[in-house]
C-alpha positions as CSV (number, residue, x, y, z in Angstrom):
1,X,19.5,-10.6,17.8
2,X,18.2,-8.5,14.9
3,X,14.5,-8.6,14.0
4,X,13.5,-8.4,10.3
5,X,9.6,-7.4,9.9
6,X,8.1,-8.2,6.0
7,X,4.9,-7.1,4.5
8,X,2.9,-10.1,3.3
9,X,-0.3,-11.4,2.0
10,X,-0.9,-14.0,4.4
11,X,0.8,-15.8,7.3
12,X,3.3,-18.1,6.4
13,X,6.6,-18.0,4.2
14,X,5.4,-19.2,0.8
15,X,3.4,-15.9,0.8
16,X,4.2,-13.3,-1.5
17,X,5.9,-10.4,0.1
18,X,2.8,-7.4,-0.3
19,X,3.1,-5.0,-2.8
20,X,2.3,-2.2,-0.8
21,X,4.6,-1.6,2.9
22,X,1.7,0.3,4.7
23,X,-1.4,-1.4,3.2
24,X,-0.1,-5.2,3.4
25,X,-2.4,-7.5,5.1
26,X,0.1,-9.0,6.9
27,X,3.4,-8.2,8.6
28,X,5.7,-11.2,9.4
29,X,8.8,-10.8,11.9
30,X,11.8,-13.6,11.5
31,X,14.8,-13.5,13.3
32,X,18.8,-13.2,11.0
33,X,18.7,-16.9,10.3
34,X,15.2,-16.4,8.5
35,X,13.0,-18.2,11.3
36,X,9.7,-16.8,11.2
37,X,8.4,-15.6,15.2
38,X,5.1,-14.7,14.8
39,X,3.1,-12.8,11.9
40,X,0.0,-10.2,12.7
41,X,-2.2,-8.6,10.9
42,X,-1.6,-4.8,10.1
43,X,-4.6,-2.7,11.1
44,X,-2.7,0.3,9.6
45,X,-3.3,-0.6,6.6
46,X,-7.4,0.5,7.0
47,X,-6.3,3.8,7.7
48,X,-6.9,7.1,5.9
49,X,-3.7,8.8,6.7
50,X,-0.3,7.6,8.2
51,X,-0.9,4.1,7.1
52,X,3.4,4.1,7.4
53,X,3.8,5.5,10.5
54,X,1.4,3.3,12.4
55,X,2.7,0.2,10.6
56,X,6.3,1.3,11.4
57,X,5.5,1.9,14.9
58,X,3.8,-1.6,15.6
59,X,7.1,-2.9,14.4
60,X,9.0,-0.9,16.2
61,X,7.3,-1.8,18.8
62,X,8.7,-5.2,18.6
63,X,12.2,-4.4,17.9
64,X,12.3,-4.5,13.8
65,X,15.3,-3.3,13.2
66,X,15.0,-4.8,9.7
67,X,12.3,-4.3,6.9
68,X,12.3,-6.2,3.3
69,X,10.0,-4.2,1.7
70,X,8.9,-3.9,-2.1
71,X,9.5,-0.1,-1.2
72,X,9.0,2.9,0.7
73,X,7.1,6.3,0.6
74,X,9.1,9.4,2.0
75,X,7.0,9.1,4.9
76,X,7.8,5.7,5.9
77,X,12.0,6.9,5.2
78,X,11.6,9.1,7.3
79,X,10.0,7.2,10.2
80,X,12.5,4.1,9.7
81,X,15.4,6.6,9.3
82,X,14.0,7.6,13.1
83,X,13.6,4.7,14.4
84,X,16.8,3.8,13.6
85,X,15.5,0.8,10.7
86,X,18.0,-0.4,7.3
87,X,15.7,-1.2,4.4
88,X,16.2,-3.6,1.6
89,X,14.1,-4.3,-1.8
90,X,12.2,-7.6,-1.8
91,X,9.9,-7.1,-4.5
92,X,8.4,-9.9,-6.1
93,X,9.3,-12.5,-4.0
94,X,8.0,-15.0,-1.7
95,X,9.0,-14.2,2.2
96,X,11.1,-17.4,2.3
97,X,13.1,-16.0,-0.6
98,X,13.3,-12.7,0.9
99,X,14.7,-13.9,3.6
100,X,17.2,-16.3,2.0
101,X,18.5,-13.3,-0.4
102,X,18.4,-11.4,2.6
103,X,21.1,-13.9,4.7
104,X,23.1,-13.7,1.1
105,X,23.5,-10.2,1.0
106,X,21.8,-10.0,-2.8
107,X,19.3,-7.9,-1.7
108,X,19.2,-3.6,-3.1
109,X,19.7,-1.6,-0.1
110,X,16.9,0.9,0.3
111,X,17.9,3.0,3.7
């Protein structure tokens, strides 16, 4: 089962998907069919360098394979690319909509 991890700006799927990947609030995680698991709060987002990396790795941690995202910084490519991570634009919407764009295949492909 693939894992799809989202930047929001709060906890449950009528938030907006964050602006910013590294410095969201929020991550959620939701499984292909758009459930959500679980969201946590991001505590890379407080830091003064390699906000990316840390927030990557937390997700990596729980087996993101998947990120909607509004965007991402060369060092964040470069971690997903590692970690083995497809990327797709969901700027502007909610984290239901990602999601349901997402399962229609109408979302830009980032990485």
């Amino acid at each position: 089962m693939a894992k799809i991890g989202i930047p929001s700006l709060g906890t449950d799927e009528a938030s907006a998907v964050a602006d910013r990947f590294a410095r969201a609030p929020f991550f959620m995680i939701a499984d292909e069919k758009g459930a959500i698991l679980e969201s946590f709060e991001n505590t890379a987002g407080s830091e003064a360098h390699g906000a990316a990396s840390k927030a990557l790795m937390a997700l990596s941690q729980k087996e993101v394979s998947i990120l909607l995202v509004p965007r991402l910084g060369p060092n964040a490519i470069g971690f997903a690319k590692q970690a083995g991570m497809s990327a797709f634009c969901a700027e502007g919407l909610t984290v239901k909509d990602a999601l349901a764009k997402y399962a229609q295949g109408s979302l830009e492909k980032l990485l």
